[in-house]
Backbone and ligand atoms as CSV (ligand in chain L), in Angstrom:
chain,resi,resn,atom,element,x,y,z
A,1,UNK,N,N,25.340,-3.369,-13.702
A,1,UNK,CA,C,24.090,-2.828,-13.228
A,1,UNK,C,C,22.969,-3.808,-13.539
A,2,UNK,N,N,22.360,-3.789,-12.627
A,2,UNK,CA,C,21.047,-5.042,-12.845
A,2,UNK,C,C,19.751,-4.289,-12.367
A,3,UNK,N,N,18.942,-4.832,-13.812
A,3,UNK,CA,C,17.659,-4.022,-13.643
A,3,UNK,C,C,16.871,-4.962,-13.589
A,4,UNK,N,N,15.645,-4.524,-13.213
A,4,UNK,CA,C,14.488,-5.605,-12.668
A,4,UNK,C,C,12.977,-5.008,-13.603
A,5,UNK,N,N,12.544,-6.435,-14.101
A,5,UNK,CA,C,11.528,-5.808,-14.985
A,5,UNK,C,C,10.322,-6.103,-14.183
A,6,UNK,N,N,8.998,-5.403,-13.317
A,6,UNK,CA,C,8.289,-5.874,-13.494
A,6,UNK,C,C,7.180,-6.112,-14.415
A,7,UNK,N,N,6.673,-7.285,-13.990
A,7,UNK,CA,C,5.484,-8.357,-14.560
A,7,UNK,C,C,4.167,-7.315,-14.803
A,8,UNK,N,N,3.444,-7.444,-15.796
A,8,UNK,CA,C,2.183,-6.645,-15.869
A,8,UNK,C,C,1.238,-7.891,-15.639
A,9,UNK,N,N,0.125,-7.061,-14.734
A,9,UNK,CA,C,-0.664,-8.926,-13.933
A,9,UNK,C,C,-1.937,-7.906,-14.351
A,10,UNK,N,N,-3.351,-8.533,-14.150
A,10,UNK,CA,C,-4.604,-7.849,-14.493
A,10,UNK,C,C,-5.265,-7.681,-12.955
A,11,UNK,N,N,-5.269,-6.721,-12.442
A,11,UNK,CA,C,-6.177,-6.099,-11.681
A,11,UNK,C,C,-7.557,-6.154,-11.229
A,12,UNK,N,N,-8.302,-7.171,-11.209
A,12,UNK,CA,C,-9.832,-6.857,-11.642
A,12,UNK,C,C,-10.954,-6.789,-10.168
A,13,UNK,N,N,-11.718,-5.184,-10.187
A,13,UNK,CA,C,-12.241,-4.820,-9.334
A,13,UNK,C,C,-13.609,-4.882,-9.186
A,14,UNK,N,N,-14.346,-5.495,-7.793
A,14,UNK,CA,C,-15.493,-6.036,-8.054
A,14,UNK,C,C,-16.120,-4.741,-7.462
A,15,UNK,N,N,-17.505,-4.757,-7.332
A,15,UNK,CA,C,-18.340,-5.521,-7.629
A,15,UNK,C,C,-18.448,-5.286,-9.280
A,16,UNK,N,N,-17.550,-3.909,-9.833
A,16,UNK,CA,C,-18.229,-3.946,-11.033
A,16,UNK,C,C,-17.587,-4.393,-12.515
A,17,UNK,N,N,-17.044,-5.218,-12.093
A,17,UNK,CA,C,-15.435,-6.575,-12.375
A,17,UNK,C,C,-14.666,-5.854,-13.442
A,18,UNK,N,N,-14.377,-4.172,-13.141
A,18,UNK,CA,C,-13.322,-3.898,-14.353
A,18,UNK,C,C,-12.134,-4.279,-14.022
A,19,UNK,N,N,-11.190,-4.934,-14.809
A,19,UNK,CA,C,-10.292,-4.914,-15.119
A,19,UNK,C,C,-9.106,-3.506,-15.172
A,20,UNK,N,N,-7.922,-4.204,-14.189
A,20,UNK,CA,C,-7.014,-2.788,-15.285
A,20,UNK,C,C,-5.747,-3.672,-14.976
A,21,UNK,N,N,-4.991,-2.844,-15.568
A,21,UNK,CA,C,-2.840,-3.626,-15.894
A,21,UNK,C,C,-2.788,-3.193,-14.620
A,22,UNK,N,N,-1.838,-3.891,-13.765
A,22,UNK,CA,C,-1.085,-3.077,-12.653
A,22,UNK,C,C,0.311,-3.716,-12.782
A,23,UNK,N,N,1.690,-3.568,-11.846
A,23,UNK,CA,C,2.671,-3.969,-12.177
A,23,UNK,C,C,3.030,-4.850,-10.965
A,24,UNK,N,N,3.570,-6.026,-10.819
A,24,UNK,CA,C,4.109,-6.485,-9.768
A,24,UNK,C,C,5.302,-6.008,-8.771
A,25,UNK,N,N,4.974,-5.837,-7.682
A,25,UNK,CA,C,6.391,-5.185,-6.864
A,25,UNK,C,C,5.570,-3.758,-6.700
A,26,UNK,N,N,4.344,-3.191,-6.810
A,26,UNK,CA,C,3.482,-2.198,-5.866
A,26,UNK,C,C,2.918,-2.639,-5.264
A,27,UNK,N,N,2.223,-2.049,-4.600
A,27,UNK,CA,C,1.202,-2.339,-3.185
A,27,UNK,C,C,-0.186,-2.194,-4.003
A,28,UNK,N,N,-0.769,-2.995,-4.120
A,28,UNK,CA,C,-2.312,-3.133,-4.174
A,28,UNK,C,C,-2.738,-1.671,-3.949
A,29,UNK,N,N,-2.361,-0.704,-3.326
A,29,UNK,CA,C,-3.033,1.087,-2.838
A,29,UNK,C,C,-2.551,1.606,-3.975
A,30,UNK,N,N,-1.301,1.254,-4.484
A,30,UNK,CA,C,-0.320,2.022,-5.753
A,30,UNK,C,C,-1.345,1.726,-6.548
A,31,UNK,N,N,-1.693,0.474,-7.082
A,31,UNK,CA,C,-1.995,0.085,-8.252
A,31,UNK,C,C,-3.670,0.542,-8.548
A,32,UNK,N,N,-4.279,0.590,-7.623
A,32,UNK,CA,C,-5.590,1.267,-7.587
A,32,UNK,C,C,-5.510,2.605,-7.716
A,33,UNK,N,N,-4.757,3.387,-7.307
A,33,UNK,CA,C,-4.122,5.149,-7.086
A,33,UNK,C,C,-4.079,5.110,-8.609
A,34,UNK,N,N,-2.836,4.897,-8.929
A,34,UNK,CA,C,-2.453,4.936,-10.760
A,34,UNK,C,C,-3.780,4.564,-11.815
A,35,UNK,N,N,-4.777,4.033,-11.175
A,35,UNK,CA,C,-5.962,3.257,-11.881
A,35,UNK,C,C,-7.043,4.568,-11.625
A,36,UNK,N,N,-6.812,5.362,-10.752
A,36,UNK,CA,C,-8.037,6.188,-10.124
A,36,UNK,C,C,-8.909,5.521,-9.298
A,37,UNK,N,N,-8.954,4.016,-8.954
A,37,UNK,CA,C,-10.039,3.526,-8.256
A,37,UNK,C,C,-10.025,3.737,-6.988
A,38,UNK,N,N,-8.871,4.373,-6.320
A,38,UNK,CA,C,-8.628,4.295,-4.567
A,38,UNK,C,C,-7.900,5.747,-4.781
A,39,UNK,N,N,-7.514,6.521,-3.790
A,39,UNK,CA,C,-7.038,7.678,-3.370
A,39,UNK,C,C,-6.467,7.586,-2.417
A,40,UNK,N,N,-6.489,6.674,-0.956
A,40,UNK,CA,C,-6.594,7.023,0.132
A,40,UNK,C,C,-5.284,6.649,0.330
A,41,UNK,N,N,-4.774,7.648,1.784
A,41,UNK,CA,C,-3.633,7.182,1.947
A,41,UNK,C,C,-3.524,7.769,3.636
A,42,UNK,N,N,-3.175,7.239,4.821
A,42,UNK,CA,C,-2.788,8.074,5.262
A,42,UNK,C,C,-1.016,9.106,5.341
A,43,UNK,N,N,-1.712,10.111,5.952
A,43,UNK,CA,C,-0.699,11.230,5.401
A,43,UNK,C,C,0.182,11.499,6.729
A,44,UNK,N,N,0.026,10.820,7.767
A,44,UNK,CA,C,0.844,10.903,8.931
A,44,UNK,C,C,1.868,10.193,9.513
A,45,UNK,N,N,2.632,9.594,8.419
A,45,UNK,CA,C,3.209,8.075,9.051
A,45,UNK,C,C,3.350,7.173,9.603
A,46,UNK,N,N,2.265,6.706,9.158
A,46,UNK,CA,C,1.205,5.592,9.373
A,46,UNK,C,C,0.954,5.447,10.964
A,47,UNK,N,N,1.411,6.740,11.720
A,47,UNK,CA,C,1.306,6.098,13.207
A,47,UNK,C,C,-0.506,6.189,13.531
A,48,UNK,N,N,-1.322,7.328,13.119
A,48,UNK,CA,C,-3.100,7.068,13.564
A,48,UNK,C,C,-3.233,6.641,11.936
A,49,UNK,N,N,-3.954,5.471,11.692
A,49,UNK,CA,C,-4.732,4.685,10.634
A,49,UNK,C,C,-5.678,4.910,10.573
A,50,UNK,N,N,-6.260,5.234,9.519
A,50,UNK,CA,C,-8.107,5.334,9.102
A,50,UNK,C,C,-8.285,3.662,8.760
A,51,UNK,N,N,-7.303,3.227,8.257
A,51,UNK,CA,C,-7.639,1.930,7.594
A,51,UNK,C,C,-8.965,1.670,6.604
A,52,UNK,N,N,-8.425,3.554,5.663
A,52,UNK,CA,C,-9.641,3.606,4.895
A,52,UNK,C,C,-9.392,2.674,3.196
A,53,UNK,N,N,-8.224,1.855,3.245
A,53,UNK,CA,C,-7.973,0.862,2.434
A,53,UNK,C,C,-8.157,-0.640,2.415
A,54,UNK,N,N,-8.907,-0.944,3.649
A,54,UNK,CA,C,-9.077,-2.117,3.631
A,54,UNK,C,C,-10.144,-2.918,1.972
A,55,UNK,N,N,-9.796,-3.592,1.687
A,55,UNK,CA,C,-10.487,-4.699,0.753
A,55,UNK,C,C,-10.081,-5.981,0.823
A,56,UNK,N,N,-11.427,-6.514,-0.005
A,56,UNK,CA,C,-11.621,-8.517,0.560
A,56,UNK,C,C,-11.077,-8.638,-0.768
A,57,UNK,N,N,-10.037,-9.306,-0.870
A,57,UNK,CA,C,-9.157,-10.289,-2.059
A,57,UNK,C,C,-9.843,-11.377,-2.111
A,58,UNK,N,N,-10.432,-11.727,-3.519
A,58,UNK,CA,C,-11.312,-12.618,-3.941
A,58,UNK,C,C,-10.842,-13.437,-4.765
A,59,UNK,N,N,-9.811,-13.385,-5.272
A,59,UNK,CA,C,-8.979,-14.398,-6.054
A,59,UNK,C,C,-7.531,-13.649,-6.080
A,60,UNK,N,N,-6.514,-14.939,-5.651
A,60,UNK,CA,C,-5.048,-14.349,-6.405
A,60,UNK,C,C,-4.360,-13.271,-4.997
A,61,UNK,N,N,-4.724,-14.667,-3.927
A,61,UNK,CA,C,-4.931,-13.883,-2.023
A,61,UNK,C,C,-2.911,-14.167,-1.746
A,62,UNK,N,N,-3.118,-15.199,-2.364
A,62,UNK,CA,C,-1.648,-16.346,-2.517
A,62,UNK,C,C,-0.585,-15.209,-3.289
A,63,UNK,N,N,-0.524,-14.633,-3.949
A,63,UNK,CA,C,-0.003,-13.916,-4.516
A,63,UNK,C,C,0.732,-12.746,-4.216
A,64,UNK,N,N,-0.166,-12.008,-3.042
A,64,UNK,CA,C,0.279,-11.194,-2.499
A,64,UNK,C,C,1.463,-11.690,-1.910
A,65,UNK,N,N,1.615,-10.465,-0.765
A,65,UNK,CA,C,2.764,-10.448,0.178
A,65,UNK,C,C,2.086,-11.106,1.378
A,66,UNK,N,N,2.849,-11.378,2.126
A,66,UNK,CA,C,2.178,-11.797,3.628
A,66,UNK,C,C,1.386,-11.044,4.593
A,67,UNK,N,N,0.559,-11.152,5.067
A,67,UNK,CA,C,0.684,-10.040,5.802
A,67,UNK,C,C,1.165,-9.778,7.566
A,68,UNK,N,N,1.646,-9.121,7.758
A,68,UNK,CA,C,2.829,-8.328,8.676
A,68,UNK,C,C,1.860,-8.184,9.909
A,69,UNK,N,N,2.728,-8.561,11.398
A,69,UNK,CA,C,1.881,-8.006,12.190
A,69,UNK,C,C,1.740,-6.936,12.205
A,70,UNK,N,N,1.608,-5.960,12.023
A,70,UNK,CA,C,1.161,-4.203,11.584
A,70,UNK,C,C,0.050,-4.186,11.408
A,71,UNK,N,N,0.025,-4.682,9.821
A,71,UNK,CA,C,-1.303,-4.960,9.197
A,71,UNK,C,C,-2.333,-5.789,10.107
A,72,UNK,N,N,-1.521,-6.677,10.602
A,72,UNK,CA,C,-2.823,-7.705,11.151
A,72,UNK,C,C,-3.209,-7.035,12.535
A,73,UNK,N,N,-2.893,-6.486,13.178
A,73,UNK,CA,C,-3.066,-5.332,14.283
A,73,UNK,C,C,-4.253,-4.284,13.662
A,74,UNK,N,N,-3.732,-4.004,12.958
A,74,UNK,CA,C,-4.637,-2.748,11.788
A,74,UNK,C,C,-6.292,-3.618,11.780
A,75,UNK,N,N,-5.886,-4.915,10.936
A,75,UNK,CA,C,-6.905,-5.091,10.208
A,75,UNK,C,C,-8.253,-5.573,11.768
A,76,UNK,N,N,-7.528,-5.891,12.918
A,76,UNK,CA,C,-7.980,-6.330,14.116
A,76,UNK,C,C,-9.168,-4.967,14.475
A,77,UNK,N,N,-8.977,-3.557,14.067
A,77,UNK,CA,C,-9.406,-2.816,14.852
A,77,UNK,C,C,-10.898,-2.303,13.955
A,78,UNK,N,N,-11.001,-3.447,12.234
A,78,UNK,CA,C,-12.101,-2.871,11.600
A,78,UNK,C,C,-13.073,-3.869,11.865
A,79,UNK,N,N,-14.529,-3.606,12.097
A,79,UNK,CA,C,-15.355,-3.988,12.016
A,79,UNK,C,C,-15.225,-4.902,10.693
A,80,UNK,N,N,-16.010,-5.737,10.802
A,80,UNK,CA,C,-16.662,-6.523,9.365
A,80,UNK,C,C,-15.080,-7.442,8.662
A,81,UNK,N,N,-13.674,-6.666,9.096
A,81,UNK,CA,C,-12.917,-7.806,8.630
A,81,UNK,C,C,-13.486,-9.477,8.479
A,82,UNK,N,N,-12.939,-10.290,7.544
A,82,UNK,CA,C,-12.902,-11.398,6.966
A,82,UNK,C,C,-11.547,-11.905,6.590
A,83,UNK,N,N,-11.715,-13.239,6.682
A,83,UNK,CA,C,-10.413,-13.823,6.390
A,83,UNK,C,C,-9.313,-13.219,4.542
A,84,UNK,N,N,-10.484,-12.928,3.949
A,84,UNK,CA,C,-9.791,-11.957,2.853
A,84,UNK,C,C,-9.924,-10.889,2.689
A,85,UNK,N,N,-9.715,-10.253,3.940
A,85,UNK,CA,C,-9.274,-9.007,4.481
A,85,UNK,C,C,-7.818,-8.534,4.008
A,86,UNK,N,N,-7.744,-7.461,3.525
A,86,UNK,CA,C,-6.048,-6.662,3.596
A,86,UNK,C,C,-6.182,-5.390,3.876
A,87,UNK,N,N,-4.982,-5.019,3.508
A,87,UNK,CA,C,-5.005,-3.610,3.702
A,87,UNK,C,C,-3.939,-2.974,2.663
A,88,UNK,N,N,-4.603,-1.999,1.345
A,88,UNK,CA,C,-4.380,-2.199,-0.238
A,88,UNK,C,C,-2.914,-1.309,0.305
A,89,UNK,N,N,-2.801,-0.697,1.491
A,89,UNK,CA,C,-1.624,-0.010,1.513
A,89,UNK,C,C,-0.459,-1.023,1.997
A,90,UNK,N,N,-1.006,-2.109,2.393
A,90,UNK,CA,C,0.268,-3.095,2.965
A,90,UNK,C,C,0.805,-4.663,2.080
A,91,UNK,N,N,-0.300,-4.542,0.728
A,91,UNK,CA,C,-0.209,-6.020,0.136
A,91,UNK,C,C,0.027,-5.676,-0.849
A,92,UNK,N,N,1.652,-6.143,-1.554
A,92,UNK,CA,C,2.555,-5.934,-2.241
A,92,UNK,C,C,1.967,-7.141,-3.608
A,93,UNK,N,N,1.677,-6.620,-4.605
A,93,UNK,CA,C,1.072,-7.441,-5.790
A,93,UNK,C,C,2.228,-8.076,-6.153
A,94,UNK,N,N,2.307,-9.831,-6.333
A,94,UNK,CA,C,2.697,-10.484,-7.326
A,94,UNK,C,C,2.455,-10.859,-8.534
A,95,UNK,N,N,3.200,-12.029,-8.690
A,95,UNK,CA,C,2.631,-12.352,-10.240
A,95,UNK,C,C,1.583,-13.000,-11.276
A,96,UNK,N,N,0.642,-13.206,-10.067
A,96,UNK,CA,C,-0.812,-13.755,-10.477
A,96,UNK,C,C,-1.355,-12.476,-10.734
A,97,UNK,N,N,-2.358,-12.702,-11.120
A,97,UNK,CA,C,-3.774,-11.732,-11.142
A,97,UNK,C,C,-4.555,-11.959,-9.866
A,98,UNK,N,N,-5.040,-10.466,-9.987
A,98,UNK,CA,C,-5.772,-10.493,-8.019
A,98,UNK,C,C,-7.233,-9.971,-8.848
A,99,UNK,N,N,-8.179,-10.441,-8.198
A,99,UNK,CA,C,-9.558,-9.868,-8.040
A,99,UNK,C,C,-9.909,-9.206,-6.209
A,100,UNK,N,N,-9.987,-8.133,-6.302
A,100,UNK,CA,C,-10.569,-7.590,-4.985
A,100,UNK,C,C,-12.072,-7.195,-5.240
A,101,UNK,N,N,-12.189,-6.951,-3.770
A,101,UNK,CA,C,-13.876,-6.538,-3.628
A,101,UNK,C,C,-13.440,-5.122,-3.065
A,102,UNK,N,N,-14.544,-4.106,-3.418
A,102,UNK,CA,C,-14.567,-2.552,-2.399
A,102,UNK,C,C,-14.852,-2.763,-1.706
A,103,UNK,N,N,-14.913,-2.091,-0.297
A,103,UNK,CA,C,-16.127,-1.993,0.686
A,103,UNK,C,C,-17.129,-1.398,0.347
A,104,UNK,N,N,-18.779,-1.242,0.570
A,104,UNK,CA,C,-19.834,-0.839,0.498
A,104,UNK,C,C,-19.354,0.210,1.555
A,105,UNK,N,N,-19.740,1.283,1.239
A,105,UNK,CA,C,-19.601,2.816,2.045
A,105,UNK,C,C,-21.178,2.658,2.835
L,1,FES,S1,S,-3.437,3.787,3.812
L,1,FES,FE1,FE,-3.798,3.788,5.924
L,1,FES,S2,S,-4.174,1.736,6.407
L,1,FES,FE2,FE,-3.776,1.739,4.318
C-alpha cells in the first residue's frame, strides 16, 4: 500500500496579506473553504458557472496546475480577467507558496 504525504505550502491572501497552511494536491477553492476565506462553489455540476471564484495569483502562478480549456473558456466570459487570472475551483496547489489577490466586490 502506498501512501502519499502532502506538502504543507503557505497560503498568503492579499490585499490583507494573511497568511494560512494549505496542503498541496487541493484546489486553491479547498484551501480557502478550510481557511474560511472563500465559500463559493457552484452546486450544479459545474454545467451554469457564476465564476464566483475567480482570483489574480500574485506569486507562486508556476506552481499551480495548468489551466484546462474549461477554465480558460470560464475565465473568457469574466469581465476584468488578467493574465493572473484563475479560477480557485480549477487550480490545483503545488509545492511552492502562492500569494493570491480577492476580487474587490
Ligand atoms: S466554483 Fe464555479 S467557477 Fe469555480
Amino acid at each position: 500500500m502506498t501512501s502519499t504525504t502532502a506538502t504543507k505550502i503557505t497560503l498568503t491572501v492579499m490585499p490583507a496579506g494573511t497568511a494560512y497552511e494549505a496542503e498541496s494536491g487541493i484546489t486553491l477553492l479547498e484551501a480557502l473553504s478550510r481557511n474560511g476565506v472563500m465559500k463559493h462553489e457552484c452546486d450544479n455540476g459545474g454545467k451554469i458557472c457564476l465564476n464566483l471564484c475567480h482570483v489574480s495569483v500574485l506569486e507562486g502562478r508556476k506552481s499551480l496546475s495548468k489551466v484546462q480549456r474549461t477554465e480558460n473558456e470560464r475565465l473568457d466570459q469574466i469581465v476584468g480577467v488578467g493574465s493572473k487570472s484563475r479560477l480557485a475551483c480549477q487550480a490545483v496547489l503545488g509545492e511552492e507558496a502562492v500569494t493570491i489577490e480577492l476580487p474587490t466586490l
